[in-house]
Backbone as a chain_set.jsonl record, in Angstrom:
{"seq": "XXXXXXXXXXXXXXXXXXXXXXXXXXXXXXXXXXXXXXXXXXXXXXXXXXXXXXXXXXXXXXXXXXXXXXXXXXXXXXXXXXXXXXXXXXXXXXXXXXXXXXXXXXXXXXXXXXXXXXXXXXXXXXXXXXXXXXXXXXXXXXXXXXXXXXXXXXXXXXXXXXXXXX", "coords": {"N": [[-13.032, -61.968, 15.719], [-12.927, -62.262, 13.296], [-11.292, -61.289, 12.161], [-9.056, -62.427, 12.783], [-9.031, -64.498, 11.651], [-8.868, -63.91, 8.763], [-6.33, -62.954, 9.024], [-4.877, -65.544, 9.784], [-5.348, -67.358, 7.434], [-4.495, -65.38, 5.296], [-1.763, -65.686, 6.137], [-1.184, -68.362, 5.599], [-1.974, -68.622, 3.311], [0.006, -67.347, 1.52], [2.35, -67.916, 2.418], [2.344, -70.102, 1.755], [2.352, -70.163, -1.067], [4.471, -68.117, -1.817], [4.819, -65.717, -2.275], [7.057, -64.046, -3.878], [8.316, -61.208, -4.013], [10.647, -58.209, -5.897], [10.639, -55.413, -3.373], [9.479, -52.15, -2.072], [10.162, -51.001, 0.911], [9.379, -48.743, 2.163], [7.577, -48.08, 0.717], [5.478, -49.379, 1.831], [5.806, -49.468, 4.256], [5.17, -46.212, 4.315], [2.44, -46.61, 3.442], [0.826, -48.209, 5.662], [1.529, -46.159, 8.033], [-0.336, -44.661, 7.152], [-2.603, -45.511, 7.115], [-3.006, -45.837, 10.24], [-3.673, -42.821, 10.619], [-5.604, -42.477, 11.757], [-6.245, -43.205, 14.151], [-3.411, -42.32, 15.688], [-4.476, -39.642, 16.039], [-6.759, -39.626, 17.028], [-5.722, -40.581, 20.127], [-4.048, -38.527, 20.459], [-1.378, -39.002, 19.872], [2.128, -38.95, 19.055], [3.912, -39.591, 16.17], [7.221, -39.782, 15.822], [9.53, -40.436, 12.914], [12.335, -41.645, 13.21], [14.709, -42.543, 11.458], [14.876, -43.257, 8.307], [15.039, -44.852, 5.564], [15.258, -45.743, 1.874], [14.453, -49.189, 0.619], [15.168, -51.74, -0.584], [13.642, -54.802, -0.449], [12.915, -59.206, -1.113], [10.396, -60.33, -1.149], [6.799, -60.817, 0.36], [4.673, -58.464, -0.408], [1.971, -58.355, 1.126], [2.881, -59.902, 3.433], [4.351, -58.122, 4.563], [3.578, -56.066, 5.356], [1.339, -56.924, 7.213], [3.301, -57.455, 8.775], [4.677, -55.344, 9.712], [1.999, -53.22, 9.904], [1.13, -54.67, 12.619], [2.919, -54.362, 14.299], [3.279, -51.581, 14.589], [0.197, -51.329, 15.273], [-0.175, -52.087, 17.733], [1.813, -50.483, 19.192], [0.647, -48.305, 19.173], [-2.061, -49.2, 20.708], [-1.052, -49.996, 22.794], [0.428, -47.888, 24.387], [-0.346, -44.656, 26.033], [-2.508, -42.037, 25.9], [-1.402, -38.504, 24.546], [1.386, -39.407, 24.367], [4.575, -40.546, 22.328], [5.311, -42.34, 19.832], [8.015, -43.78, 17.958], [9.529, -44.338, 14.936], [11.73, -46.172, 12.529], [13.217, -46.72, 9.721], [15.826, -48.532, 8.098], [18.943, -49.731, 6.326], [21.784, -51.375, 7.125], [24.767, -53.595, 7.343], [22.335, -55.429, 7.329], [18.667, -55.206, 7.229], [16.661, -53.212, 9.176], [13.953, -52.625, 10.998], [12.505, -50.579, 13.183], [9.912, -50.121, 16.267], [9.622, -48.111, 18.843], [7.863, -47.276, 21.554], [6.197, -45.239, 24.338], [4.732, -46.443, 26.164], [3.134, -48.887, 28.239], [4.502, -50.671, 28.485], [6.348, -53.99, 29.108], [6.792, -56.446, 31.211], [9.341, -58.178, 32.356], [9.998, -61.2, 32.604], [7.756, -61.511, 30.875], [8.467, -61.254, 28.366], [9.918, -63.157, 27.121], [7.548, -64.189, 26.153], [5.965, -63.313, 24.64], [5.474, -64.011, 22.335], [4.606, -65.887, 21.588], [1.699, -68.263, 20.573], [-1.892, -66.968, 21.147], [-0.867, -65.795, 23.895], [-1.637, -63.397, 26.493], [-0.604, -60.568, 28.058], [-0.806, -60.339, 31.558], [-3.593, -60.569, 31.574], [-6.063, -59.545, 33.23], [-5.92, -56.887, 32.779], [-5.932, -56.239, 30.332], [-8.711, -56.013, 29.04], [-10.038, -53.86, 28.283], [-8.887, -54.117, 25.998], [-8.423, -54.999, 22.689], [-8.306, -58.137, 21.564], [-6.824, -61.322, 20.407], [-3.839, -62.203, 21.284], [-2.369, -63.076, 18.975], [-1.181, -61.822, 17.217], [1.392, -60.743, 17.541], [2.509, -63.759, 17.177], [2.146, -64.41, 15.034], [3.375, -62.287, 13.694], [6.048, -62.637, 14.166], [6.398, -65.66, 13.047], [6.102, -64.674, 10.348], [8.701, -62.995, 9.957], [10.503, -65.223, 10.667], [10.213, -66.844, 8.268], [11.272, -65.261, 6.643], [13.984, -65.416, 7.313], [14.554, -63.721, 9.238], [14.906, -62.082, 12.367], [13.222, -61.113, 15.791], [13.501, -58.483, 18.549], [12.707, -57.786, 21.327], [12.542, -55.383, 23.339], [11.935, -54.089, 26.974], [10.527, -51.536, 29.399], [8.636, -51.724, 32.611], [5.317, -49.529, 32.261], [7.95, -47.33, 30.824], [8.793, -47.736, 28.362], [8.744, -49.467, 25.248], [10.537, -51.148, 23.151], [10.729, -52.594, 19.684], [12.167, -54.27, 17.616], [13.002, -55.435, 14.072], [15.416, -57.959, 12.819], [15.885, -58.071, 9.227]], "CA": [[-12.79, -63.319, 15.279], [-13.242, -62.534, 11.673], [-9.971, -60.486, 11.92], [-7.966, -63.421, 13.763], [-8.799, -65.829, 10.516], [-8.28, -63.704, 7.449], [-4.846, -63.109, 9.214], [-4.45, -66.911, 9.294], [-5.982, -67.417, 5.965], [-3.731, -64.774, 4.732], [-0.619, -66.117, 6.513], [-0.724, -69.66, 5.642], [-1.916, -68.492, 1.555], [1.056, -65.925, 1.312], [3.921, -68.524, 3.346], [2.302, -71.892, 1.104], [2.679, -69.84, -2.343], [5.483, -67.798, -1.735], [4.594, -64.907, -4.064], [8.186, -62.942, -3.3], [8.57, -60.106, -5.564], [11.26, -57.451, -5.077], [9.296, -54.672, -3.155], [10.089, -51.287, -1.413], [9.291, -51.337, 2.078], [9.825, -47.928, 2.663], [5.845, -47.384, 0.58], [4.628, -50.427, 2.628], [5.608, -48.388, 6.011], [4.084, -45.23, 4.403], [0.799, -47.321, 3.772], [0.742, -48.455, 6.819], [1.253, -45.264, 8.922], [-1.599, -43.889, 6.54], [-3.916, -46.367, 7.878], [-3.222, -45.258, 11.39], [-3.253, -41.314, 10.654], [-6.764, -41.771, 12.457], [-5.811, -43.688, 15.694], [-2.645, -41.495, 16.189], [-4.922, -38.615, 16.47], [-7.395, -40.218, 18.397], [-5.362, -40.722, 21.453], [-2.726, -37.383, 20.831], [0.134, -39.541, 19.676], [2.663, -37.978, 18.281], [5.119, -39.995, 15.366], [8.427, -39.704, 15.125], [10.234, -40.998, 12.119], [13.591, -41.163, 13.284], [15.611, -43.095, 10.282], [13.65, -43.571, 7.696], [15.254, -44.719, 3.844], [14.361, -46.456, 0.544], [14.877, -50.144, 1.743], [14.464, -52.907, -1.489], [13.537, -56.134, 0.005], [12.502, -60.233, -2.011], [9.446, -60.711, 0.159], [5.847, -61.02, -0.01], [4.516, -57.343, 0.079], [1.205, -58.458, 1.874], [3.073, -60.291, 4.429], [5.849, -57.266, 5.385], [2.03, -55.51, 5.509], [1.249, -57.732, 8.312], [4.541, -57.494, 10.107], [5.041, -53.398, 9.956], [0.866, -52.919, 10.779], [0.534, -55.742, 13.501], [3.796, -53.356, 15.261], [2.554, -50.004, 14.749], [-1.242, -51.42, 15.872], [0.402, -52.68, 19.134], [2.795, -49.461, 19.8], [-0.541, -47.206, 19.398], [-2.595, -49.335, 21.329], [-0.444, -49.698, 24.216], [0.444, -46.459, 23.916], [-1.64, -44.022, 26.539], [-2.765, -40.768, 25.241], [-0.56, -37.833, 24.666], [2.818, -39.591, 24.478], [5.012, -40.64, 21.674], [5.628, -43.474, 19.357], [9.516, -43.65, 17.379], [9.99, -45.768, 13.767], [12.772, -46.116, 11.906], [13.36, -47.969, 8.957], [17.278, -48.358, 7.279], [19.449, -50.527, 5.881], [23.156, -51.593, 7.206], [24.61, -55.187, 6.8], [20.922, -55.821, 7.635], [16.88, -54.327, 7.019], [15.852, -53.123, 10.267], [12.559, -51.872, 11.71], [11.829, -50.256, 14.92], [8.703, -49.267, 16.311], [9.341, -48.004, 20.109], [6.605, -46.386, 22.194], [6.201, -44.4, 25.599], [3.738, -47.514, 26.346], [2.709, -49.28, 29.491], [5.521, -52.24, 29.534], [6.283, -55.669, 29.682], [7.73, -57.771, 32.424], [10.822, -59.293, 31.84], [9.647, -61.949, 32.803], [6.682, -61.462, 30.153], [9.339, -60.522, 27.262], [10.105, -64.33, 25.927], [6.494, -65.554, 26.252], [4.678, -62.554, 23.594], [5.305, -63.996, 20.51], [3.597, -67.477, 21.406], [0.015, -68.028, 20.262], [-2.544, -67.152, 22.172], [-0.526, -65.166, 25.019], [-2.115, -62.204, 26.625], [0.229, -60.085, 29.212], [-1.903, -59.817, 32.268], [-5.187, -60.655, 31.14], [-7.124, -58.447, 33.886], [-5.3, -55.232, 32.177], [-6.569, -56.393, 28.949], [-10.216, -56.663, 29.098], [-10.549, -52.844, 27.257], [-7.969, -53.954, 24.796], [-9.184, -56.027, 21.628], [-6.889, -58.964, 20.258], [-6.428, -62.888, 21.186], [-2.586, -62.75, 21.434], [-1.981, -64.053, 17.867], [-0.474, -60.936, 16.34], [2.787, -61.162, 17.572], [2.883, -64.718, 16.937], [2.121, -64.059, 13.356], [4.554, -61.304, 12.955], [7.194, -63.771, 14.626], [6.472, -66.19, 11.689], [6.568, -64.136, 8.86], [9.813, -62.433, 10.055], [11.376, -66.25, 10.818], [10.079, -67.161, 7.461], [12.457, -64.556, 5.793], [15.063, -65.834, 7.973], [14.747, -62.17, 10.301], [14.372, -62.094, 13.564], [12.486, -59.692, 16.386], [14.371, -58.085, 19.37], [12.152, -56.608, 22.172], [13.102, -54.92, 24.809], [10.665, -53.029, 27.742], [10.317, -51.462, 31.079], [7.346, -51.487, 32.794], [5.773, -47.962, 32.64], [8.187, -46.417, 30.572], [8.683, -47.985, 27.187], [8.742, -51.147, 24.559], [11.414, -51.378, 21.348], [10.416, -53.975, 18.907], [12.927, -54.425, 16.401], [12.801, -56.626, 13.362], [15.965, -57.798, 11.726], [16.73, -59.346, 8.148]], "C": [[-12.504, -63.351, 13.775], [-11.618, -62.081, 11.443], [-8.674, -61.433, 12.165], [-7.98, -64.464, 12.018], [-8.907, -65.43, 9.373], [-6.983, -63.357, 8.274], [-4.475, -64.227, 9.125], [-4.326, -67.15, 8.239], [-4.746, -66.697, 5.398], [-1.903, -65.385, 4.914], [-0.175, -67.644, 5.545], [-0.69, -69.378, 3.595], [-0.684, -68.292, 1.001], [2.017, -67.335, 1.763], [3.922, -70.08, 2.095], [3.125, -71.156, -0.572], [3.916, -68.975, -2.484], [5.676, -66.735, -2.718], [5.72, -63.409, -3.48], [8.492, -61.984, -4.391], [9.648, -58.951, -4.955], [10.593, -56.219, -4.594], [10.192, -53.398, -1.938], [9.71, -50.622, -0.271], [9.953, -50.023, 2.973], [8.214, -47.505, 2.44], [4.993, -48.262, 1.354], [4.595, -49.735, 4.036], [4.729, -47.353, 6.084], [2.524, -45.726, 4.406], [0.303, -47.638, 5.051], [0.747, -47.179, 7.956], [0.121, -44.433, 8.519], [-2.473, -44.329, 7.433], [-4.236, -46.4, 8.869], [-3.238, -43.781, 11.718], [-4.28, -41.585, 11.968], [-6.428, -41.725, 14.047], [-4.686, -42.958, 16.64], [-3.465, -40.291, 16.566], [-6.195, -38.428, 17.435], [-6.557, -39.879, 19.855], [-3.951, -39.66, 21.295], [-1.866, -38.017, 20.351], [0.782, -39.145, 18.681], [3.813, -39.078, 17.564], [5.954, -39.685, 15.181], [8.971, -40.597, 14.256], [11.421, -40.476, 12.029], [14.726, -41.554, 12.087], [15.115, -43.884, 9.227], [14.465, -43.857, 5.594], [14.6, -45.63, 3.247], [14.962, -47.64, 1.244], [14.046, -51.024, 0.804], [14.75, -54.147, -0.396], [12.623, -57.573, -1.43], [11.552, -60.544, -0.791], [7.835, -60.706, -0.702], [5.014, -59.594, 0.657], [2.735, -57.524, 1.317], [1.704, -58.733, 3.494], [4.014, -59.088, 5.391], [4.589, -56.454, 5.714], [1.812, -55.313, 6.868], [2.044, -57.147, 9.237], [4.85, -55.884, 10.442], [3.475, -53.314, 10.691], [0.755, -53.586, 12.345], [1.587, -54.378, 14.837], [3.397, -52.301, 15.531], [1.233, -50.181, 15.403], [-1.19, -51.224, 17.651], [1.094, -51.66, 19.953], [1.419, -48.584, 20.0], [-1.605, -47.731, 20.671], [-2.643, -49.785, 22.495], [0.022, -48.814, 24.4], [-0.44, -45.819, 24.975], [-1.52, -42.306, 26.141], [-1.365, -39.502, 25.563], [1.227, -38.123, 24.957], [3.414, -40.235, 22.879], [5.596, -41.752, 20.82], [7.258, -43.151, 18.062], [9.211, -44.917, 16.484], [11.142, -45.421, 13.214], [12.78, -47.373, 10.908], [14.638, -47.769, 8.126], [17.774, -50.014, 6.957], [20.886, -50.701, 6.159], [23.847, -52.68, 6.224], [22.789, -55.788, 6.207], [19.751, -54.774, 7.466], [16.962, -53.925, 8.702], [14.949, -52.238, 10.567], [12.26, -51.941, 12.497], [10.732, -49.684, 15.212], [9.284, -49.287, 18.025], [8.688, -46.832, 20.369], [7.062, -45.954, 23.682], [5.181, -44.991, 26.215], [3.501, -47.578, 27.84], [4.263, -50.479, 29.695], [5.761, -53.287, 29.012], [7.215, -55.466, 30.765], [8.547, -57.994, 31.541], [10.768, -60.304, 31.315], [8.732, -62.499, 31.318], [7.339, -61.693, 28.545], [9.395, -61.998, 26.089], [8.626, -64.798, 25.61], [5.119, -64.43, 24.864], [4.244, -62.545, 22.9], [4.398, -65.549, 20.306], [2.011, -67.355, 21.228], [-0.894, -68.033, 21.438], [-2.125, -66.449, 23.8], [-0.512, -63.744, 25.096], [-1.44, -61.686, 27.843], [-1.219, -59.866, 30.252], [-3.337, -59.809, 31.656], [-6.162, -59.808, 32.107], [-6.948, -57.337, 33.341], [-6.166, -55.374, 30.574], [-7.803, -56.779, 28.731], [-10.715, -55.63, 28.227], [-10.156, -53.057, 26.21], [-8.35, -55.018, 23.912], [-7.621, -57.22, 21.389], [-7.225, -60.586, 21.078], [-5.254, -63.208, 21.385], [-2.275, -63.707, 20.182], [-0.97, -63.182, 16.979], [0.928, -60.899, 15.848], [3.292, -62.786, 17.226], [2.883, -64.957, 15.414], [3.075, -63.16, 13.023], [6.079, -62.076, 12.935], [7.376, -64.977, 13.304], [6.382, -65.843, 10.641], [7.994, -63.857, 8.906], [11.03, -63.985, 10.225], [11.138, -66.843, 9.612], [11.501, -66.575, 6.284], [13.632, -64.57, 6.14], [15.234, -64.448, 9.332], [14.778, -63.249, 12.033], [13.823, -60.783, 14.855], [13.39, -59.729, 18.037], [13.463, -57.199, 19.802], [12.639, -56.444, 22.978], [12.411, -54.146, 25.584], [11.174, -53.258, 29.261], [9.207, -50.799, 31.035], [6.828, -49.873, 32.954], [6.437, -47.201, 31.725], [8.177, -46.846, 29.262], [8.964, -49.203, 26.261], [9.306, -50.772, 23.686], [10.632, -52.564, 21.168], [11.365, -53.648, 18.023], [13.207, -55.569, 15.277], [14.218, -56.664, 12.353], [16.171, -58.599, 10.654], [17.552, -59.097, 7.317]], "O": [[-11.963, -64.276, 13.169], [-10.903, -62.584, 10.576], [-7.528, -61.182, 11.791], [-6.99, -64.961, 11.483], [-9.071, -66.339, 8.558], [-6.226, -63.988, 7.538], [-3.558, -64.324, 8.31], [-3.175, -67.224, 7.807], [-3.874, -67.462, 4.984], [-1.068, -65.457, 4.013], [0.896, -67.869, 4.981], [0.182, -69.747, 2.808], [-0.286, -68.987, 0.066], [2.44, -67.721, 0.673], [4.853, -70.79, 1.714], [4.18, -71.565, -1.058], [4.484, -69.22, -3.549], [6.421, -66.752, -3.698], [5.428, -62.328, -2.968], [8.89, -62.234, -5.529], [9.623, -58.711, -3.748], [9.817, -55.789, -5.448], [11.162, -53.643, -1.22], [8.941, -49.668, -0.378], [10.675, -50.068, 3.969], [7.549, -46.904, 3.284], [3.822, -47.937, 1.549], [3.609, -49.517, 4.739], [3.891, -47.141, 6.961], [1.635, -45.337, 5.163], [-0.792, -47.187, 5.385], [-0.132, -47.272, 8.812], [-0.387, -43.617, 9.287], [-3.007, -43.697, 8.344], [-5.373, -46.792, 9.13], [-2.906, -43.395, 12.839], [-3.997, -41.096, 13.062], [-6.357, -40.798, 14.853], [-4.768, -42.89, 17.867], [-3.069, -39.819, 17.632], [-6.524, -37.546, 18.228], [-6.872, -38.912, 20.549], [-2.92, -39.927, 21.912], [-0.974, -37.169, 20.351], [0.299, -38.963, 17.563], [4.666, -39.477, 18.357], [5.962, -39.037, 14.134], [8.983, -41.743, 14.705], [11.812, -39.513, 11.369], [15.616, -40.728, 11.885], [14.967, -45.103, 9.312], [14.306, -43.067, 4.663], [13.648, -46.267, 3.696], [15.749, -47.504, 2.181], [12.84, -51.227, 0.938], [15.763, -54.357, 0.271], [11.953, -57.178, -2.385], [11.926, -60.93, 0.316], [7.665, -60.627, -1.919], [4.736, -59.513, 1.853], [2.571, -56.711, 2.227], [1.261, -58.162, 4.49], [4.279, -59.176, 6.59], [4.779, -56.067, 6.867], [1.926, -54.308, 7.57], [1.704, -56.507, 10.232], [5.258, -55.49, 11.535], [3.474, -53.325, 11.922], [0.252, -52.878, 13.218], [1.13, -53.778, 15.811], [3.127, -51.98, 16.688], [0.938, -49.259, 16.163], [-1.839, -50.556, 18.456], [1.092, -51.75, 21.181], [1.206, -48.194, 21.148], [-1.974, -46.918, 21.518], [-3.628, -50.0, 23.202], [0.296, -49.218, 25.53], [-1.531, -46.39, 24.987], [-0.506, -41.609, 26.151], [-0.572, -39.561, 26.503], [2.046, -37.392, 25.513], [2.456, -40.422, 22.129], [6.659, -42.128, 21.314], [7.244, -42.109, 17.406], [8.836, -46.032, 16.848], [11.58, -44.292, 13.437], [12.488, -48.549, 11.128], [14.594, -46.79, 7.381], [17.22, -51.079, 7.227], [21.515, -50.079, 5.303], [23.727, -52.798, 5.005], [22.331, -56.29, 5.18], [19.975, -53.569, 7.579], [17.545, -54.788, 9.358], [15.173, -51.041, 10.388], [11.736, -52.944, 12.981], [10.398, -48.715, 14.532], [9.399, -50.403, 18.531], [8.764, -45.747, 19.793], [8.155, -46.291, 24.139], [4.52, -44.23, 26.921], [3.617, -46.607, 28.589], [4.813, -50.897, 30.714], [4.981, -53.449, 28.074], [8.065, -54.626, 31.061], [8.515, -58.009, 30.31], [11.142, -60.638, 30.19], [8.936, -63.583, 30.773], [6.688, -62.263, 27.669], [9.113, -62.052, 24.892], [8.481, -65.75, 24.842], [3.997, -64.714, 24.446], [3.289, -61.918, 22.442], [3.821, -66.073, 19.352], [1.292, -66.472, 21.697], [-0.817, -68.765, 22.425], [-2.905, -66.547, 24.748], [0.115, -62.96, 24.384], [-1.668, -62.379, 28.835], [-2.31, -59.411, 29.909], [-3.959, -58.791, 31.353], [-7.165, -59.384, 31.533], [-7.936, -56.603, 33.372], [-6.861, -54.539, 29.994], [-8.019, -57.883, 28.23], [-11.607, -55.93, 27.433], [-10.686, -52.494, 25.252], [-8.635, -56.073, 24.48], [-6.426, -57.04, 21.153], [-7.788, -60.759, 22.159], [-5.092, -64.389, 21.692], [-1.983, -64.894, 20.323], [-0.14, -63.664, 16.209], [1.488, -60.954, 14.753], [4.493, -62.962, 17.022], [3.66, -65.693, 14.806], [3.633, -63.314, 11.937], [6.935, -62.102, 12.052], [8.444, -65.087, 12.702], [6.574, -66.672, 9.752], [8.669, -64.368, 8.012], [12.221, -63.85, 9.946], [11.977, -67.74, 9.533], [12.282, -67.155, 5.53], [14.467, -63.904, 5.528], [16.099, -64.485, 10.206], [14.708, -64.4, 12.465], [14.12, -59.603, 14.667], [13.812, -60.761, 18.558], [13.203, -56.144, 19.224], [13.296, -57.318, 23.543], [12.057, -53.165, 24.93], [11.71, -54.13, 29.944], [8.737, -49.941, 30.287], [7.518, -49.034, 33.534], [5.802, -46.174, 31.485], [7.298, -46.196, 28.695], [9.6, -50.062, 26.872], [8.721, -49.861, 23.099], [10.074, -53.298, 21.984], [11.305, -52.483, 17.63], [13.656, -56.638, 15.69], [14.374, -55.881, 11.416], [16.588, -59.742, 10.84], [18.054, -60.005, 6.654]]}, "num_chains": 1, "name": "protein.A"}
C-alpha cells in the first residue's frame, strides 16, 4: 500500500510541477537494470540488451524512472524462471523503449484493458503476484503526459512486447 501512494504522491508532484530538465535516458535505464541485478538472478533470467544508445530526452528524470522500472518490474515478474527478457533503447524519428519477455501472456482480449486503474489480468493467477493494477496505469500517464504512447503486444504462453514511443 505504502508503495501504491508514494507512486501517486510522486506522480501527481512530478506531472503538477513539471521539473523537465534535459536528461539521458540511456543512465536512467542503466539505474534501473542495476536495481533489478538481484531479481534477474533470483529467478535465472537472462538480459538481453538488444539496441541500446545515448538517447537525450526534456522530461522529468524521476518520472522516465517510473516508466522504464514499472516495465522491467512487470517483464521480470511475469517472467518464469530460466527464460529471457529483451530491452532496447534508440532513437529514430522517435525515443523508443522495449522491454519484451518469454512471460506468461495476455489475452487479446485482456491487451486494451491493462493500462486502466485498478485492472488485474485473471485475478485467481495473481494471488502469488504483488501489485493492485496501478502500475501500468501510471506508466500510461506519464508516457501520455510527454505526448508518447505504449504499444503492447502478447501471446498467451509465449511472450509480451511493451513498447513506449515519444
Amino acid at each position: 500500500m505504502q508503495k501504491i501512494i508514494n507512486s501517486l504522491l510522486l506522480l501527481t508532484k512530478n506531472l503538477n510541477n513539471q521539473n523537465n530538465k534535459l536528461i539521458e535516458l540511456d543512465d536512467v535505464l542503466l539505474q534501473v537494470l542495476e536495481r533489478f541485478e538481484g531479481k534477474l538472478k533470483e529467478k535465472n533470467l537472462k538480459l538481453h540488451i538488444e539496441n541500446f544508445e545515448k538517447v537525450l530526452f526534456t522530461g522529468d528524470k524521476n518520472l522516465i524512472y517510473v516508466v522504464f522500472s514499472n516495465l522491467i518490474e512487470n517483464a521480470i515478474k511475469y517472467t518464469p524462471e530460466n527464460k529471457n527478457i529483451y530491452v532496447s533503447l534508440y532513437q529514430d524519428s522517435n525515443i523508443h523503449f522495449i522491454v519484451e519477455d518469454e512471460g506468461i501472456g495476455i489475452k487479446k482480449e485482456e491487451i486494451s484493458k491493462i493500462t486502466d486503474e485498478f485492472y488485474r489480468i485473471e485475478k485467481s493467477r495473481n494471488k502469488k503476484t504483488e501489485g493492485f493494477g496501478l502500475g501500468l496505469s501510471i506508466v500510461k500517464k506519464i508516457v501520455e503526459f510527454y505526448n508518447g504512447k505504449i504499444i503492447i503486444s502478447s501471446e498467451v504462453n509465449k511472450d509480451t512486447k511493451v513498447e513506449v514511443v515519444f
